[in-house]
C-alpha positions in Angstrom: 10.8 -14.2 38.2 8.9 -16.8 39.8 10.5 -20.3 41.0 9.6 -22.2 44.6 13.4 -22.0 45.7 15.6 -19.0 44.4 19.4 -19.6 44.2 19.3 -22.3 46.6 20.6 -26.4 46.0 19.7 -27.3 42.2 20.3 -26.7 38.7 16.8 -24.8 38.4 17.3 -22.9 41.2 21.0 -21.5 40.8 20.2 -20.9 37.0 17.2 -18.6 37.9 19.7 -17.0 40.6 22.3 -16.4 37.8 20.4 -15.3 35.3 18.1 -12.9 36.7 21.8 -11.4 38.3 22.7 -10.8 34.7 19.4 -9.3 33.6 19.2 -7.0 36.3 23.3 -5.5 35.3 22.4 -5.4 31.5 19.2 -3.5 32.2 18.7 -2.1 35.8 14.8 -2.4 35.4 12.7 -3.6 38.7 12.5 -7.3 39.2 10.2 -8.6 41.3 10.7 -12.5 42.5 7.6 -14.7 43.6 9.3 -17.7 45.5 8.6 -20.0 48.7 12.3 -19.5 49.9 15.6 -17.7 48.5 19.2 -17.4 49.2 20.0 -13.4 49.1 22.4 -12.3 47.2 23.7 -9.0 45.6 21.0 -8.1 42.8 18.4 -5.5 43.9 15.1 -7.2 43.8 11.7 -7.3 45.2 11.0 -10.8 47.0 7.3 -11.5 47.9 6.8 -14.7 49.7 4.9 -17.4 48.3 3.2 -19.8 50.6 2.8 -23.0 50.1 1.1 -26.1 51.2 2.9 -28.9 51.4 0.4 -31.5 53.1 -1.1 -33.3 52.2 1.6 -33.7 49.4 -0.7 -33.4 46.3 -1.0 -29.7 47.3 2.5 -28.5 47.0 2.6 -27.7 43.7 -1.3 -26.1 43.1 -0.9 -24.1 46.0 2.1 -22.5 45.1 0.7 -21.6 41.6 -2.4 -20.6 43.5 -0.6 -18.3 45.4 1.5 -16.5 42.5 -1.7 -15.9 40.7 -3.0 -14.4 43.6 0.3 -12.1 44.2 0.9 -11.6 40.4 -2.7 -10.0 40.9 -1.9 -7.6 43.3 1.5 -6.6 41.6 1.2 -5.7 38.3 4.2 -7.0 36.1 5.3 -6.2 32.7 6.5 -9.7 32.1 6.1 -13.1 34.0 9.1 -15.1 33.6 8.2 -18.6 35.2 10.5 -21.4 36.2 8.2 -23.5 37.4 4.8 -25.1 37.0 2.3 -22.8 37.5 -1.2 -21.5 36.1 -0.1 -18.6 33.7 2.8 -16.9 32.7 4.3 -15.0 29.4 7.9 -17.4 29.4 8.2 -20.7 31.0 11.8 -22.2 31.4 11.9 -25.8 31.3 14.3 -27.3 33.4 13.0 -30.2 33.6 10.9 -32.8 30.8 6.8 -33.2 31.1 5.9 -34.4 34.5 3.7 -37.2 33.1 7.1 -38.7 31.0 9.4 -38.0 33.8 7.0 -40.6 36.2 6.4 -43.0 34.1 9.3 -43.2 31.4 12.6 -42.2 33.3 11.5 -43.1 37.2 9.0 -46.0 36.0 7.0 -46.0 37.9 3.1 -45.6 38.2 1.4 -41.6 38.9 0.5 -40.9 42.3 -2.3 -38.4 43.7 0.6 -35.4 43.8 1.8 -37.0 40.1 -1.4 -36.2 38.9 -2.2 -32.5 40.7 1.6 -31.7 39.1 0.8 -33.4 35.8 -2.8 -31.4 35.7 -0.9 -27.8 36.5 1.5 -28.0 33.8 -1.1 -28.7 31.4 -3.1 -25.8 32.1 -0.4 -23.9 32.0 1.1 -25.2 28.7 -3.1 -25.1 26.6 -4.5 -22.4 28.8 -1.5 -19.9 30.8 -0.3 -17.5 27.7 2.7 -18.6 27.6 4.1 -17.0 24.3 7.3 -18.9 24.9 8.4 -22.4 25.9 12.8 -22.2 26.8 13.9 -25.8 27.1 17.5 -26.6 28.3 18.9 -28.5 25.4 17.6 -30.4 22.3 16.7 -33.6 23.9 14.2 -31.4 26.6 12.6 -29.7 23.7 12.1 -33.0 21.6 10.3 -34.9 24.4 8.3 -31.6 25.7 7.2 -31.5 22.0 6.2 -34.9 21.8 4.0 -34.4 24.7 2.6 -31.6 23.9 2.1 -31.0 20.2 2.1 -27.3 20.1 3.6 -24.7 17.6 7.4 -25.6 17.7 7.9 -22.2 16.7 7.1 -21.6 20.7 10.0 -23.3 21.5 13.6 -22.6 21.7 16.7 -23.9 23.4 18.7 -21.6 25.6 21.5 -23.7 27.0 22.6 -22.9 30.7 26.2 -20.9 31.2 29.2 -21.1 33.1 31.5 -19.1 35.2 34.5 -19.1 33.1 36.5 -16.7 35.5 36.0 -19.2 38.0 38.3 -21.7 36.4 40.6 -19.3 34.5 41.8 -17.3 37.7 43.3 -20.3 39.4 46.8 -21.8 38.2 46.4 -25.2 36.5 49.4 -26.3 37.4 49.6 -25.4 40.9 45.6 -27.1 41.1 47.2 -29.9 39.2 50.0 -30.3 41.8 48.0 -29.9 45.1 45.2 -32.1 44.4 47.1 -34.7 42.7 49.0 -34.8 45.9 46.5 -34.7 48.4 44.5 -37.8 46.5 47.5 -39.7 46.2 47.7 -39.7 42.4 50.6 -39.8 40.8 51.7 -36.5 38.7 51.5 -38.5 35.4 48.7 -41.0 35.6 45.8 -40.5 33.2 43.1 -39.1 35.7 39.1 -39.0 34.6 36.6 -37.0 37.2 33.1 -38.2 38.0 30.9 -36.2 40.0 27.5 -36.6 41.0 24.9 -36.5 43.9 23.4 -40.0 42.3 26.4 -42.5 41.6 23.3 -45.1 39.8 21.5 -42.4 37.7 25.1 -41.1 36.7 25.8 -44.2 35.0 29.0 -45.4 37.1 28.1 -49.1 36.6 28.6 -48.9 33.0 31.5 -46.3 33.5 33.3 -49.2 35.3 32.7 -51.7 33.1 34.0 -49.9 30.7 37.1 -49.0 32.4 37.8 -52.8 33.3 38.3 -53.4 29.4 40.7 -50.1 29.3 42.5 -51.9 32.2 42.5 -55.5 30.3 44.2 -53.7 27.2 46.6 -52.0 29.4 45.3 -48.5 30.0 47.0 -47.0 33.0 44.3 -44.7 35.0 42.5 -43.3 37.9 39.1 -42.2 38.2 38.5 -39.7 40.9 34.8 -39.7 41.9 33.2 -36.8 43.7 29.3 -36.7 44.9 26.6 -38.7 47.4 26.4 -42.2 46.6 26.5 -45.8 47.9 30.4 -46.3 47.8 30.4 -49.3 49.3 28.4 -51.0 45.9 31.1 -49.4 43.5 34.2 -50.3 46.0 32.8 -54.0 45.7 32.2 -53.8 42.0 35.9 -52.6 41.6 37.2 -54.8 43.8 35.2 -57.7 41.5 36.2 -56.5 38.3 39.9 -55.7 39.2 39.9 -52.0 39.7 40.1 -51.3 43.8 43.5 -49.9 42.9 42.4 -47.2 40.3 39.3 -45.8 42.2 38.9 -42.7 44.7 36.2 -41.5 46.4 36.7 -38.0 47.5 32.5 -37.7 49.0 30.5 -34.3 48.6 32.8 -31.1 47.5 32.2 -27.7 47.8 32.0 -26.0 44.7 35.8 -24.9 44.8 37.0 -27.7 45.7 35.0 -29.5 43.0 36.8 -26.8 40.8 40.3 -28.1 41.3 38.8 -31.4 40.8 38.2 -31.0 37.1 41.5 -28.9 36.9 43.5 -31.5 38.0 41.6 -34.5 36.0 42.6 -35.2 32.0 38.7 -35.9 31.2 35.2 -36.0 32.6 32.9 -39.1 31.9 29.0 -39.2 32.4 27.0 -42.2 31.4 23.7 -40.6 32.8 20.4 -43.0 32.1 18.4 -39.5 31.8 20.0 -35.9 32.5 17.6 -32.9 30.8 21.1 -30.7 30.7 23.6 -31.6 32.8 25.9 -29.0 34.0 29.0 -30.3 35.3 29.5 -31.2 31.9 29.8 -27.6 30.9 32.0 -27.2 34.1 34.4 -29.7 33.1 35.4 -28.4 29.6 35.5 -24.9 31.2 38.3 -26.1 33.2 39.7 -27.7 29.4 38.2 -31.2 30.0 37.3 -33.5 26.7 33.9 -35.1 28.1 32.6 -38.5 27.6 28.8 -38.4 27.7 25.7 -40.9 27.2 22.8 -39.7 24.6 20.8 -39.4 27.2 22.5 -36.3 28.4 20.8 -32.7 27.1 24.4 -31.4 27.6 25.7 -33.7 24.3 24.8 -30.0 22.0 28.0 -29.0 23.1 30.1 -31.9 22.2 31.8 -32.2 18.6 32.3 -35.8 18.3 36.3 -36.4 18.3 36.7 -32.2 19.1 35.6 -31.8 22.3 34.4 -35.0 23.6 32.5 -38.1 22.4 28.8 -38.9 22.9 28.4 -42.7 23.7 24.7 -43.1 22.7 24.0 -46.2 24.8 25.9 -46.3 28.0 25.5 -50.4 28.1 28.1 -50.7 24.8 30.8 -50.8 27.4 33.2 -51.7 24.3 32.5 -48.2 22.7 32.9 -46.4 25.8 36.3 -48.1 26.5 37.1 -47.3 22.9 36.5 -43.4 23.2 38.5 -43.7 26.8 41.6 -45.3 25.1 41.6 -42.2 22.3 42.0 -39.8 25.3 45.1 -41.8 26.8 46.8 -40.1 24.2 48.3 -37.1 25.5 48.8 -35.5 21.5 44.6 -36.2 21.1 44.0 -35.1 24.4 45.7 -31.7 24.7 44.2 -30.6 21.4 40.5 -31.8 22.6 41.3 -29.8 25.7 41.5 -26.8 23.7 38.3 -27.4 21.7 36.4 -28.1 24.9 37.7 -24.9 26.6 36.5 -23.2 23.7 33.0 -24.5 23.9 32.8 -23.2 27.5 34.0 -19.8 26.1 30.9 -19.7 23.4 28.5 -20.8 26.7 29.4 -17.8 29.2 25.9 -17.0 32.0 26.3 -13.6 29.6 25.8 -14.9 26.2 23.2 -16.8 28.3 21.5 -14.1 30.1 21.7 -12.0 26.4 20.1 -14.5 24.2 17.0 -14.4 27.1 17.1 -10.4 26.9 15.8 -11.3 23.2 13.2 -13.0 24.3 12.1 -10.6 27.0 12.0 -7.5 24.1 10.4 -9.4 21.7 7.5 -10.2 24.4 7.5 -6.6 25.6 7.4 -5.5 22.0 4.4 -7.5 21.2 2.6 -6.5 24.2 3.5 -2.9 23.4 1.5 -3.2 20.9 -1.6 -3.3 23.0 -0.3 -1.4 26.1 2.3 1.7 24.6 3.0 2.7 27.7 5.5 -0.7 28.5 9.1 0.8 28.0 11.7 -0.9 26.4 14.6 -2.9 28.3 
């Protein structure tokens, strides 16, 4: 396994944590993990450092695939599983879209020195590392990776991330219902939709408010609860503007288990993102049995069953669409019965299903290299 940060802050990071966790228990064969930094945890594996030089900036990412090359050299591995850029490897994960399209098409802005050393790694990797297979995240990853690089699609797969079901299903709903309720100040039967994010403006809560101030016009009766990092003060002044000071809360930064009895004690989850390659406190939410409201530019839509599970607002700007699908889920009939579809999409999306459909992968890798090197056993 080889990723700059193992199990540490980010979606890349904890998925690598959590799979590798689930490999290691379905096979109990030696993992070795190539990484800058890690958080340890219970799964027996090797850890070699990987330095890295992080100034001048451009460096950061060469030198770190300069430095697994080197230590993939002196270790011999059956299988190089990568989740990051770096020079050669037999999978690559991608968590995230093309360097070159996430600069200029999502951030807009222009390539710097370290854009362009980033850029110029991935490439090599993607026309020159081996890789016999590309994993992308969701649909909308694997479209835009293709796009930029015209390779076989047959290459390419999507492996969605999982969730911890067990982490939702062993606390009481009802009791998590009460508590938090309580402790926000909201009352037991008000319509409640969660928001959580580290990135209120990339999140889409603009248009999630303006959306909610033509629920309010028609006579929707709501709270939204909204969890994360963000500039509160904006949003408090745009609520206050549009008429909604009295159904917002801002709860700041939770711990994951606290962020847990969040979506436990909300009716829905709405996320208007401009650009999210997955997005996984969408699968969170309808783990804990929330109908989702999402934007097409979310990865984390090829889960939702439009009018089952959730609703897929394609542009977040139509404000009158969004209000439209919020409205359908203050119905408590519609709601309950999407509640069970979307906990039933969480079910079908489990870290093992997860960690099993990679397994695949890794034997059908191992099997074609077998066929060169018979001495490789099988997982």
């Amino acid at each position: 396994m080889v990723i700059p940060k193992y199990g540490l802050v980010g979606g890349a990071e904890q998925f690598a944590s959590e799979l590798t966790a689930r490999l290691y228990d379905r096979t109990k064969d030696e993992f070795h993990l190539f990484a800058n930094r890690r958080k340890p945890d219970a799964t027996p594996i090797r850890f070699h450092p990987v330095p890295v030089i992080s100034f001048p900036k451009w460096l950061t990412t060469p030198s770190f695939a300069w430095f697994v090359r080197r230590g993939l050299r002196r270790n011999a591995c059956d299988l190089v599983h990568s989740h990051e850029r770096i020079f050669s490897a037999d999978l690559f994960t991608m968590h995230g879209v093309p360097h070159r399209f996430w600069v200029r098409e999502v951030r807009k802005k222009s390539m710097s020195l370290y854009d362009r050393a980033t850029d110029w790694v991935e490439a090599r990797m993607v026309h020159e590392g081996g890789c016999r297979k590309f994993v992308a995240v969701s649909e909308l990853t694997k479209d835009i990776f293709l796009r930029h690089y015209p390779i076989n699609p047959e290459k390419v797969c999507v492996i969605h991330p999982g969730v911890h079901l067990e982490a939702f299903s062993k606390k009481s709903k009802d009791a998590v219902r009460q508590a938090v309720r309580g402790n926000l100040g909201l009352e037991a039967d008000v319509f409640v939709l969660a928001f959580a994010s580290m990135n209120f403006e990339i999140k889409g809560l603009d248009d999630i408010l303006a959306a909610l101030s033509q629920v309010r016009k028609k006579g929707g009766r709501f709270k939204i609860v909204i969890a994360g990092k963000g500039n509160a003060s904006k949003y408090q002044k745009i609520a206050a503007r549009i008429g909604l000071s009295d159904a917002i809360v801002f709860t700041g930064a939770l711990e994951k288990d606290k962020l847990i009895d969040l979506y436990l004690a909300a009716d829905a989850y709405v996320m208007l993102s401009k650009f999210d390659t997955f997005g996984m406190v969408v699968l969170e939410a309808m783990a804990a049995g929330l109908p989702v409201i999402v934007s097409g530019n979310v990865g984390a839509k090829d889960l939702v069953r439009e009018g089952e599970n959730g609703f897929v607002v394609e542009n977040p700007a139509d404000h009158e669409k969004t209000a439209a699908k919020i409205a359908l889920l203050l119905d408590g009939t519609v709601r309950r019965k999407m509640s069970e579809a979307a906990l039933q999409t969480a079910s079908e999306n489990t870290w093992t299903q997860t960690a099993a459909k990679y397994l695949d992968i890794y034997q059908e890798l191992l099997d074609a290299k077998m066929a060169q090197t018979p001495d490789l056993k099988k997982l």
